[in-house]
N, C-alpha and C positions, 0 to 999 in steps of 0.2 A: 550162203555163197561159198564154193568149194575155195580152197585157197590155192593162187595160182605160182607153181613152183618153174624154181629160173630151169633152165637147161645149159649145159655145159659140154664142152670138148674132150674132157678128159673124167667126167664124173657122172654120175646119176644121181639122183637126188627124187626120192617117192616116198610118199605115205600109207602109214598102216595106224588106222585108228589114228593114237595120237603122236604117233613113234614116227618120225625122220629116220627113212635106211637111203644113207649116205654111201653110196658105194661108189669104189676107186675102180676106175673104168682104162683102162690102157691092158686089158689082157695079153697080147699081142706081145708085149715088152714087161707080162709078169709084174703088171702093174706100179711100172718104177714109177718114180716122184722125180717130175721133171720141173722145168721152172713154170712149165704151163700149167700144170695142176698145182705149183704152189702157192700163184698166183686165183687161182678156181678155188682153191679150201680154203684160202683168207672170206673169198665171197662168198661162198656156201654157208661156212660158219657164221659170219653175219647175219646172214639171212635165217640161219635159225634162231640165233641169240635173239632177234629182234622179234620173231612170233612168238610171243608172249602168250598168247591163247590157245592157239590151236595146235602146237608143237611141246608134249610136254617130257619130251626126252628123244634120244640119239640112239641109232645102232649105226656102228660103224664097221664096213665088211670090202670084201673084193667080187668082181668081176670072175668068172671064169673057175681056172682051180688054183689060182696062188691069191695071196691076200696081197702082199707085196712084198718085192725084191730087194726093195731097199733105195737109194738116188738111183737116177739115171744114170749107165753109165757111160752114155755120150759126153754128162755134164763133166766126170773125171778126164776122159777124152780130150774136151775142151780147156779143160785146165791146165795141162801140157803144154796146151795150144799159146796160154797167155801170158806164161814165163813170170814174171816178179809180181806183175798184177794181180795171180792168180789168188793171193794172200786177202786183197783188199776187195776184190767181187766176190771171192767166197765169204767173207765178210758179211758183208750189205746182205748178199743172198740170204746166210741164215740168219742173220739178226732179222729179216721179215718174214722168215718161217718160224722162227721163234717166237711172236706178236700173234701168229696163228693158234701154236700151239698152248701158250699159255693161253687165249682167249677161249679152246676146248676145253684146257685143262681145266679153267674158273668157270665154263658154261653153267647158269644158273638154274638146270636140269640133269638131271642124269644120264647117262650115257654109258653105253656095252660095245665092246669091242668085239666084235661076231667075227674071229678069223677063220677062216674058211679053208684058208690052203696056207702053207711055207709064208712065213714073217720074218725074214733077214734085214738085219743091220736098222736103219734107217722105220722100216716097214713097220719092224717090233716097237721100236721108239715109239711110235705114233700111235701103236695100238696100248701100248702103256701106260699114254694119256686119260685113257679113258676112267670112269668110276670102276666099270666092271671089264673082265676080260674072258669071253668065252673062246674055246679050240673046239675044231674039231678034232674025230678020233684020228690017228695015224697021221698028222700033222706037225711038220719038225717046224721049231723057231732056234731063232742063233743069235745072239749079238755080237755078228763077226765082224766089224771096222776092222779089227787088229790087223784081217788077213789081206786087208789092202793095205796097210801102216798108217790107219786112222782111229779117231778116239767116237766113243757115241756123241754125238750131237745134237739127238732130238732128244734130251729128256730121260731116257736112257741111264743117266748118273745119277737123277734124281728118282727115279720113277724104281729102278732095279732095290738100291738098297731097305728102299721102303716096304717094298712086296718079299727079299729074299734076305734080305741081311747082308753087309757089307763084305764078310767074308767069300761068301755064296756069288754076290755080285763080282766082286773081284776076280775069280775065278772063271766067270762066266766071258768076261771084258777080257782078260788074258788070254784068255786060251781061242776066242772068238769060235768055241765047239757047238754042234745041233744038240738043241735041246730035243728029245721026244715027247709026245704028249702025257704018258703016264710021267713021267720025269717032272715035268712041265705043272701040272697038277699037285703033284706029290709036294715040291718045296716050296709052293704058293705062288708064283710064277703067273698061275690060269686059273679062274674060280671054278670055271667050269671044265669038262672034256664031254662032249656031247656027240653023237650022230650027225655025218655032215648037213643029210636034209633036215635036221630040226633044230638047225644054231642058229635062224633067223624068228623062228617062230618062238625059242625059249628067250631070246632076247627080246623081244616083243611082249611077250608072256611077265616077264620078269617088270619090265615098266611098266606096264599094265595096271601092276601091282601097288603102283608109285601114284599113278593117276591121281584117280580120287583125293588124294588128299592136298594139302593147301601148301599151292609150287611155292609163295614168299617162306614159309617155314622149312621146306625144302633145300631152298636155294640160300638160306642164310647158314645152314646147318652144315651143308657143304662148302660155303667159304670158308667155314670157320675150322673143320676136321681137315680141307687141303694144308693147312697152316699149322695141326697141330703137334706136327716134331718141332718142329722151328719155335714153339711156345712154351713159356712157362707154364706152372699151375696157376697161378695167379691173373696172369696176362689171356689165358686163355678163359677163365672165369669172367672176368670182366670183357671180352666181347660177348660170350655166351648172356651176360645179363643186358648190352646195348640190346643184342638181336632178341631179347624176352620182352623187353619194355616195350620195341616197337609190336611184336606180337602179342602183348596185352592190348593194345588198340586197333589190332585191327580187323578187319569184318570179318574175314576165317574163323578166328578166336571165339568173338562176341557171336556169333550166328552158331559154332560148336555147343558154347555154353547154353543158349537160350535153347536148340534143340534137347541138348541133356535134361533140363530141367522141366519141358514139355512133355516130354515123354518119360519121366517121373513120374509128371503129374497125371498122367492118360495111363501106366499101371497101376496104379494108388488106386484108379478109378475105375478099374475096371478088375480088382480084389474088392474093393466095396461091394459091388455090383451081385459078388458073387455068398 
């Protein structure tokens, strides 16, 4: 039985094989992030988290020719609008964007960031979440908050220094300047730079890759490497041996080993033979 995907106002959401392409849908408005879509990517994500079977990884892309713009910016608009308030709803706002994005960030599958067009402010953040981050060619990103006199707040602080080094990051957050895509590539930024019509199908391609093997060794492997600047040597050894023991028990493991040893035993047998 096909599995049957929600629909949304501000999003798409379809399958390829076993890949979710999750695409941010408001082309019109350059794909800004409004409260309706950030209300929609809480559900979405959900919804993928929770198919445990048939979903065994993310591409995340845009609409149109931009990936995205970054917030709405109605919602800055509106901020003006609500004078003292505006400290305490910007609040609340992103601290439930932030329950989003950390639930992408820790999604227990892998995930690519297929950006497609221009990745400003907010947009980039999001696509930074991701495991992987592919561009296409001739495709500028920017982490420019600065040039409206804000700071990143998707992720952004965490996500930059990890891929580019704090100096690099620093520099990038200051100045809020366009990254290019050979740029972009070059300082580790983007894993990939790819032709625009083939950034869905090598992200596709690249999970693919992922499939076949056993998502609980996957997804434990990835909790444990999102975690591990923040770790010891030690502290990281010892989750790495929790998430071993349970994968000495479990069927992935035992069913590897008894095929290894089958098929052993079936060329042992078939050298006799000969």
């Amino acid at each position: 039985m096909a599995l049957e995907l929600p629909t949304y106002e501000t999003l798409e959401l379809t399958l390829e094989g076993s890949a979710a392409i999750l695409k941010l849908n408001r082309p019109k408005v350059r794909n800004a992030i409004d409260d309706v879509m950030r209300l929609e990517l809480a559900e979405a994500v959900n919804f993928i988290a929770a198919e445990t079977s048939t979903i065994r990884g993310v591409v995340l892309t845009g609409a149109g020719e931009v990936f995205c713009s970054g917030g709405d910016i109605k919602g800055m608009q509106q901020r003006l609008e609500q004078g003292a308030r505006a400290g305490e709803l910007g609040w609340r706002r992103q601290r439930e964007f932030h329950e989003t994005l950390h639930k992408l960030f820790n999604l227990d599958k892998p995930t690519v960031a297929a950006i497609n067009g221009p990745a400003m402010g907010l947009g980039l953040d999001f696509a930074l979440t991701c495991d992987f981050v592919f561009l296409a060619e001739g495709t500028q990103v920017a982490a420019n908050f600065v040039r409206r006199g804000l700071v990143s707040d998707g992720g952004g602080m965490f996500h930059l220094p990890r891929r580019i080094g704090v100096t690099k990051a620093k520099e990038l957050l200051f100045s809020g300047r366009v990254v290019e895509a050979d740029e972009a590539l070059a300082i580790g930024l983007v894993d990939r730079v790819l032709p625009k019509d083939r950034l869905i199908a090598e992200a596709v391609a690249l999970l693919a890759t992922f499939a076949p093997h056993p998502a609980g060794a996957q997804a434990m492997g990835k909790a444990i490497l999102n975690r591990t600047f923040e770790l010891t040597f030690d502290q990281l050894n010892a989750l790495a041996s929790q998430a071993q023991a349970y994968c000495y028990s479990s069927a992935d493991h035992q069913e590897s080993v008894r095929e290894f040893f089958e098929e052993r035993e079936r060329a042992r047998a078939a050298r006799a033979q000969k």
